[in-house]
C-alpha positions as CSV (number, residue, x, y, z in Angstrom):
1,X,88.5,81.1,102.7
2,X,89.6,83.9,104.8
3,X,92.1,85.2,102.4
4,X,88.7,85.9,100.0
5,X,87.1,88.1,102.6
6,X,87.4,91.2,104.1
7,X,90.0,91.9,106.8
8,X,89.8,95.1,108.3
9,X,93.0,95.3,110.0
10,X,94.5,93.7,106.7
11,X,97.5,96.4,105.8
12,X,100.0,95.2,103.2
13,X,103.5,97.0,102.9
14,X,105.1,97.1,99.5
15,X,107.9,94.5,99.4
16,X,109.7,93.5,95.6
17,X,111.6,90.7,97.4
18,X,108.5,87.7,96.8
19,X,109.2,84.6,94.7
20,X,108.4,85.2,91.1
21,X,105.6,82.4,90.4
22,X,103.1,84.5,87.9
23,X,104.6,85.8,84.6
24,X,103.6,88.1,82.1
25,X,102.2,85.6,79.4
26,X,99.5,85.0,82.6
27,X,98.4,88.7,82.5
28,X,98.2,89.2,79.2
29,X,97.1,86.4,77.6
30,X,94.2,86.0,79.6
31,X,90.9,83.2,79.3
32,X,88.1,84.9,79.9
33,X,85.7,82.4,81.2
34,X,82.0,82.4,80.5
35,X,80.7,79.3,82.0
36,X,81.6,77.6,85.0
37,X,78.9,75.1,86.7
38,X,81.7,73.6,89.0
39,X,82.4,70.6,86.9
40,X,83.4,72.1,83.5
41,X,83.7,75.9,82.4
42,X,84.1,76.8,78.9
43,X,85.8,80.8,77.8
44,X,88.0,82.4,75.3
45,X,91.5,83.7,75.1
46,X,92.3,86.9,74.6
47,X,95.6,88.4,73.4
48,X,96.5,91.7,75.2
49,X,98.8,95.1,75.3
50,X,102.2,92.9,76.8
51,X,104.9,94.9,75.6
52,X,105.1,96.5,79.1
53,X,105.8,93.0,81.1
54,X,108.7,92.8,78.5
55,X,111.7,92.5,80.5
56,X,114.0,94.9,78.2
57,X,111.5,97.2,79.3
58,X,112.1,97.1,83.0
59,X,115.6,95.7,83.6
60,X,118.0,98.1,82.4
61,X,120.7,97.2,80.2
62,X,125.0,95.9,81.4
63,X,125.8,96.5,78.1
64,X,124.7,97.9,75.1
65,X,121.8,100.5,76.2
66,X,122.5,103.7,74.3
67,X,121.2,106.1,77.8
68,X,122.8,103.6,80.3
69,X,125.7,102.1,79.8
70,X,126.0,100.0,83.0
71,X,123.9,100.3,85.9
72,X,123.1,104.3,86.3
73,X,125.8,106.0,85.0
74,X,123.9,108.2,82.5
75,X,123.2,111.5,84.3
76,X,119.1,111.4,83.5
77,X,118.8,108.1,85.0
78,X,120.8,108.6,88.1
79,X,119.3,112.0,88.4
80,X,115.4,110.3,88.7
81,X,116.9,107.9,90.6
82,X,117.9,110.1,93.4
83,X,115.7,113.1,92.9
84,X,112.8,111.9,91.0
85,X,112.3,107.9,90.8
86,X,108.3,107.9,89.9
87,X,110.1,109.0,86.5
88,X,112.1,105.8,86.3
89,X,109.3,103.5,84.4
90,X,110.4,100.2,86.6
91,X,109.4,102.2,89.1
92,X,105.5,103.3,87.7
93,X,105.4,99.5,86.9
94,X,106.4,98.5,90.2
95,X,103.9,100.8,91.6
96,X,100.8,99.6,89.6
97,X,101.5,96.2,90.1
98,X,101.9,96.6,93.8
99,X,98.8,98.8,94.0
100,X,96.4,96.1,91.9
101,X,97.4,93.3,93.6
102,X,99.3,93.2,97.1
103,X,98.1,96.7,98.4
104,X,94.9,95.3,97.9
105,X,94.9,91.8,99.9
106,X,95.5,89.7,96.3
107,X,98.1,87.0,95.9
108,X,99.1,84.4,93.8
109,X,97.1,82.3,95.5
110,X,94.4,84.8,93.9
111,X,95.5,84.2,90.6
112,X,95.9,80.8,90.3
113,X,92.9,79.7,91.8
114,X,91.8,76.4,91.8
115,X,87.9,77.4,90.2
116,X,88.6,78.7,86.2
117,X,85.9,81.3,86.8
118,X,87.9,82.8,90.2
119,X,91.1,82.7,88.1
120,X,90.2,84.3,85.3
121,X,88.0,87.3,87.4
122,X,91.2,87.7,89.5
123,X,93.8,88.0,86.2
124,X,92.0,90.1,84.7
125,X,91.6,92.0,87.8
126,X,95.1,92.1,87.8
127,X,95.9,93.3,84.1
128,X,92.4,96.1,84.1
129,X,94.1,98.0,87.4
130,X,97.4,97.9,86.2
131,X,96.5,99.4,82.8
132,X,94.1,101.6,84.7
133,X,96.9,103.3,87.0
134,X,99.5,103.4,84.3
135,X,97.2,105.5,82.6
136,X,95.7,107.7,85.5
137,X,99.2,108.8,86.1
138,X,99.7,109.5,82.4
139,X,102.6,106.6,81.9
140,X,103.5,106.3,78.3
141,X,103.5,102.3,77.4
142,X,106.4,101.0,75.9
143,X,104.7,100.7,72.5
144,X,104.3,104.1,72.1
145,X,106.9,106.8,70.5
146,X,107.0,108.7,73.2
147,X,108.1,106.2,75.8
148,X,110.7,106.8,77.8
149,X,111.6,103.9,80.5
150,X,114.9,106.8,82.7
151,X,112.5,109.5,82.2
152,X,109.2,108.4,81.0
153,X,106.2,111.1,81.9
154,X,104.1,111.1,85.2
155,X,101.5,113.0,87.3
156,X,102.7,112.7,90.9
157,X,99.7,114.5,91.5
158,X,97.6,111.5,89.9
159,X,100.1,109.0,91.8
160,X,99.1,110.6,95.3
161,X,95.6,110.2,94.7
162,X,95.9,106.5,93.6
163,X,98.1,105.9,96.2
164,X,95.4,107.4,99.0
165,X,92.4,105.4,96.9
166,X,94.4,102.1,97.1
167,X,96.1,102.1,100.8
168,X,99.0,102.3,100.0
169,X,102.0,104.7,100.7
170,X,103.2,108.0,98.9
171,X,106.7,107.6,99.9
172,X,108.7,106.7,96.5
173,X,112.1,107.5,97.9
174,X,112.5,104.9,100.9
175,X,110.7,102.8,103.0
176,X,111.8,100.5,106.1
177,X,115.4,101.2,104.9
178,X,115.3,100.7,101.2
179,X,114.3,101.8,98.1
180,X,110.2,101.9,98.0
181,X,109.1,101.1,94.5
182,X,112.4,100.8,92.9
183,X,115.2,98.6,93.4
184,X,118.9,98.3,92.4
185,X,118.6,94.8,90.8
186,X,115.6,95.9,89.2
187,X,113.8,92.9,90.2
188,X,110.7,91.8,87.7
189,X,107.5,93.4,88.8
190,X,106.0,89.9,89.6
191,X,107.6,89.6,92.6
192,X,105.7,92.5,93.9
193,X,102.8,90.3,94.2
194,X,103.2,88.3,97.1
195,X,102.0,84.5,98.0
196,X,99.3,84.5,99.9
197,X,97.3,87.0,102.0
198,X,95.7,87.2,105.4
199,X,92.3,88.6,103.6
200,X,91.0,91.8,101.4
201,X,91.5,95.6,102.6
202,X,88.4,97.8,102.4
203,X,90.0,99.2,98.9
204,X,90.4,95.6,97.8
205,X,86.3,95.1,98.4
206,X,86.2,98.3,96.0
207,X,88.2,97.8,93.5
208,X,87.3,93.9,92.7
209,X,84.0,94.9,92.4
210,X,84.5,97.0,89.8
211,X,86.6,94.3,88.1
212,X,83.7,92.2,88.3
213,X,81.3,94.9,87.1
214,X,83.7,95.6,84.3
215,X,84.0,91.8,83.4
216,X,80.5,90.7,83.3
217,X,80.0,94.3,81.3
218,X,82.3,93.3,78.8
219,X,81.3,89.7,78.4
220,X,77.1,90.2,78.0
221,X,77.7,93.9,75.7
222,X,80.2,92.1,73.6
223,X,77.7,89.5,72.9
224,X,74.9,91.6,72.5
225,X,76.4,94.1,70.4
226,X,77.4,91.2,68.2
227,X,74.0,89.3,68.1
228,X,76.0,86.2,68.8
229,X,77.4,83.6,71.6
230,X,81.2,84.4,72.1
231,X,82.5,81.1,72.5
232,X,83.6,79.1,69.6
233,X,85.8,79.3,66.4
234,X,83.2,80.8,64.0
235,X,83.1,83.9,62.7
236,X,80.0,85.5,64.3
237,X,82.3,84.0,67.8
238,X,85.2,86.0,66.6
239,X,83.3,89.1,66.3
240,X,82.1,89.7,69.9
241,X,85.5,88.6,71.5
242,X,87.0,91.2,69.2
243,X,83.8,93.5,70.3
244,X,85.3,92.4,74.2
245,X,89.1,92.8,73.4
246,X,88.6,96.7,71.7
247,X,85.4,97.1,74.7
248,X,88.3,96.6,77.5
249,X,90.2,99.4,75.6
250,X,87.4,101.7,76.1
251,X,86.9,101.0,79.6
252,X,90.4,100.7,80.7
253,X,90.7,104.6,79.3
254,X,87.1,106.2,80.3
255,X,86.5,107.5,83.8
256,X,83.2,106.6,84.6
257,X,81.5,107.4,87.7
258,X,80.9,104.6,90.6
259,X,76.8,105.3,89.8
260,X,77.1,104.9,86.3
261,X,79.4,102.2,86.4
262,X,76.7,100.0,88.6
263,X,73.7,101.0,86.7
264,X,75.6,99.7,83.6
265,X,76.2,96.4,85.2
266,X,72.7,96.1,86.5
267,X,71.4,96.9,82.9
268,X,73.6,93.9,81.3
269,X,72.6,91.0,83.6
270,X,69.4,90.7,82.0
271,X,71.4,89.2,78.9
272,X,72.8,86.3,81.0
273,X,71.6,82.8,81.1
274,X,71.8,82.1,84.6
275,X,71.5,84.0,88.0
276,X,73.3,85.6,90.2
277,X,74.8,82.6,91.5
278,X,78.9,82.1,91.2
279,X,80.6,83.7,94.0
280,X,84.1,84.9,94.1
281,X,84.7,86.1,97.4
282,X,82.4,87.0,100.5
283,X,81.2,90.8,100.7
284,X,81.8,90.8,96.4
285,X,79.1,91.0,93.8
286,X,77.9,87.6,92.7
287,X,78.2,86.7,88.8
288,X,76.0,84.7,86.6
289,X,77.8,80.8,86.5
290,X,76.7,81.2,82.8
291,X,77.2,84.2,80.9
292,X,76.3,83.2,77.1
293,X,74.0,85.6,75.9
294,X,70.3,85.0,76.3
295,X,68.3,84.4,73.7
296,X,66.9,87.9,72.2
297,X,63.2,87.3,72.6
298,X,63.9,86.5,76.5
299,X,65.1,89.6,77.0
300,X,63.2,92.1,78.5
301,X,63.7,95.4,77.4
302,X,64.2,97.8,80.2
303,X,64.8,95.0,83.0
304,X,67.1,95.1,85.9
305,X,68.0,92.2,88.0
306,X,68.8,92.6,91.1
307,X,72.6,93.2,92.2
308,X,73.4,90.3,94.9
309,X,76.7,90.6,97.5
310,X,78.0,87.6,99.2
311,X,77.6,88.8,102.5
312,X,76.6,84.9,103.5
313,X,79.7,83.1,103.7
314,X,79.4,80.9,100.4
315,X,82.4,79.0,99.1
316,X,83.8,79.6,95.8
317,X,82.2,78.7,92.2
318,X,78.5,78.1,91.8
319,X,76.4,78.7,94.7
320,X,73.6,76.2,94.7
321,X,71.1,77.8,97.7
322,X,68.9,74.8,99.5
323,X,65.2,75.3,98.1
324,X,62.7,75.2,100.5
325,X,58.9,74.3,100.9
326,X,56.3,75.9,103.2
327,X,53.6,73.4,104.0
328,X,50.4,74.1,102.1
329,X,46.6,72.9,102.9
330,X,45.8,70.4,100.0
331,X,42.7,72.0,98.1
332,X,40.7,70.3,95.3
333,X,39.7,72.0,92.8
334,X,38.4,71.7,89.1
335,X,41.0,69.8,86.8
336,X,41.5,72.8,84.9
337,X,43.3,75.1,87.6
338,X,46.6,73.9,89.6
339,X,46.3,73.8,93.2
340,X,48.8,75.7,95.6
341,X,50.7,72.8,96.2
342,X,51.1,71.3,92.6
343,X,51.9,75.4,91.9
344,X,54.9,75.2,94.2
345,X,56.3,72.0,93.4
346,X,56.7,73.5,89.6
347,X,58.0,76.5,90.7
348,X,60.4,74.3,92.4
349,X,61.8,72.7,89.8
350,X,64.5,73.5,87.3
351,X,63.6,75.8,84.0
352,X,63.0,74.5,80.7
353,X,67.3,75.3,80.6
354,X,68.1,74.2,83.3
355,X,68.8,76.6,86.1
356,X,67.2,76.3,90.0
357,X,64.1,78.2,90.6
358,X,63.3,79.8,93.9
359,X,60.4,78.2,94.8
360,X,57.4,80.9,94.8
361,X,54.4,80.4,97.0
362,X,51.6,81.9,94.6
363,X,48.4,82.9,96.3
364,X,45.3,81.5,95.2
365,X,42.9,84.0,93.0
366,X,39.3,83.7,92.2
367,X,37.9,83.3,88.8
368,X,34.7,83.7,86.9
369,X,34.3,80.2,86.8
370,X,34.8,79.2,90.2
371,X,32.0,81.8,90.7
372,X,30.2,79.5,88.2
373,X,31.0,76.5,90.0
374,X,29.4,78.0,93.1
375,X,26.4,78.3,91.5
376,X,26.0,75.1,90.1
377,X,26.4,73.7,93.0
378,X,23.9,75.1,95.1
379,X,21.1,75.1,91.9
380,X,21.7,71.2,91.8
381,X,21.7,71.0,95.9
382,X,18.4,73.2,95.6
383,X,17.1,70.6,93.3
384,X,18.3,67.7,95.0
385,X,16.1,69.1,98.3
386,X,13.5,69.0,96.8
387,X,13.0,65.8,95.5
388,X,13.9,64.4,98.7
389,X,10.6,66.3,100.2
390,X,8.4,65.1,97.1
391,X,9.4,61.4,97.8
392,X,9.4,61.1,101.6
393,X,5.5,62.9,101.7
């Protein structure tokens, strides 16, 4: 568990030279999973933008490439790759995928997870960072005209700061004795990720929980905006994943501010099913374990839950927390009314769909008719009295 916490001494330098064991097809064809109780999960998939984990894209070309001929013969590539290599698009890919996953305390250990709910937070961690940087620093993608992979278009202004903002370094030349970011054998950009880590950086808290914030967003707005569940093969299904897919667009390309970006994902949880109660990671935001959309008439307009961190040390997957009754005084009272004790045991049971209540201790209120009750009594005690004196005399 300690690689899913926070390490502060955790520093991660950029290496290309890991085993390849995640490929593209995992980053862009991603499930996006909506339940997950610990037993069975259920999701979608989603197609995404993949024409930049293409390797034509990023291994340039023996034979046959009209700028290159054979390694870097051309004089724009071997130009950026001396003077200029942030301009070299292996490079800008190298750098996003270094900065979204490694930099950050993620491995593949990360992304294939065991729990399909931690899986599928931490790929699409991967693949929302990645496209985020690439488009901070103003990276054309290969599908669009003006793509250039020798001399494609950067900000190195844009790189500094996401270099800072993820811990990682600014040096694109050289580092430890070889080329930082960019390497001869123009190695895939999966083996920047590396196997396993010794635990998140501060940066990594930050940055997967906005991926969370992001997901959950995505998952309860699609739903809501399409009046429908978005799991399934029918057509009102179809529409809020598509609602999700062109969403993730959206968000991938806005710059929205850390205070806006929570209050949005505070505002969404009250379409969930379930609680805060499906842990990825201590010190990260808990997401609901089920994430269909609730019922419209349960939702309460203009409700907030409450955001929860994992700050106590719970595993991964559903977090189930022990529920626990205070002793109460037994008090009998008319049929009618539940006493304190009966209240708590029902408190303490599950909900009509199932989820784990927090038991709620509910003080006990006075009515008008326990006020009634009082009086009874003591008219019929009065009475009682007196008949007592009339038969002993």
């Amino acid at each position: 568990m300690k690689n899913y916490e926070l390490n502060e001494r955790a520093h991660y330098a950029p290496s290309g030279g890991y085993k390849e064991v995640i490929t593209g097809r995992d980053l862009f064809e991603l499930d996006i999973v909506v339940q997950d109780d610990n037993k069975k999960s259920s999701g979608f998939r989603i197609t995404l933008e993949g024409s930049l984990f293409s390797a034509s894209t990023y291994r340039y070309m023996n034979q046959g490439d009209f700028y290159d001929a054979g390694g870097f013969q051309s004089a724009r590539s071997a130009y950026n790759m001396q003077n200029d290599p942030l301009k070299l698009w292996d490079t800008q890919l190298n750098f996003s995928f270094h900065c979204a996953t490694s930099a950050l305390g993620i491995s593949a250990k990360h992304l294939n997870a065991e729990e399909p709910l931690v899986r599928a937070l931490y790929r699409f961690h991967a693949y929302y960072h990645i496209r985020r940087i690439l488009k901070r620093i103003l990276a054309p993608l290969p599908n669009e005209k003006n793509f250039d992979k020798y001399n494609n278009n950067c900000s190195k202004e844009q790189a500094f700061i996401i270099a800072d903002e993820y811990e990682t370094s600014r040096n694109f030349h050289i580092y430890a004795g070889r080329y930082y970011l960019y390497k001869d054998s123009h190695a895939s950009p999966f083996k920047w990720i590396m196997p396993d880590s010794n635990g998140f950086t501060k940066a990594g808290i930050e940055k997967i929980s906005e991926s969370i914030r992001a997901y959950t967003y995505l998952t309860l707005t699609s739903q809501y905006a399409a009046k429908h569940g978005i799991l399934g093969n029918g057509a009102e299904a179809i529409v809020a994943q598509r609602i999700f897919h062109n969403n993730l667009e959206d968000v991938i390309n806005k710059t929205v501010s850390l205070q806006d970006d929570v209050s949005r994902y505070q505002d969404t949880l009250k379409y969930a099913r379930s609680n805060l109660d499906y842990s990825v990671g201590k010190g990260l935001y808990m997401l609901p374990s089920n994430m269909l959309l609730k019922p419209l008439n349960q939702v309460i307009e203009g409700y907030n839950d409450k955001i929860v961190i994992n700050n106590s040390g719970h595993g991964l997957g559903k977090v189930i927390p022990p529920v626990i009754l205070k002793k109460s005084p037994q008090i009998s009272i008319r049929k009618s009314h539940l006493s304190v004790v009966q209240h708590n045991r029902l408190a303490a049971q599950q909900d009509p769909v199932g989820h784990q209540v927090q038991s709620k201790h509910v003080k006990r209120v006075h009515t008008l008719d326990d006020h009634e009750d009082e009086k009874t009594a003591i008219v019929l005690l009065g009475g009682m009295t007196i008949l007592a004196i009339y038969w002993y005399f």
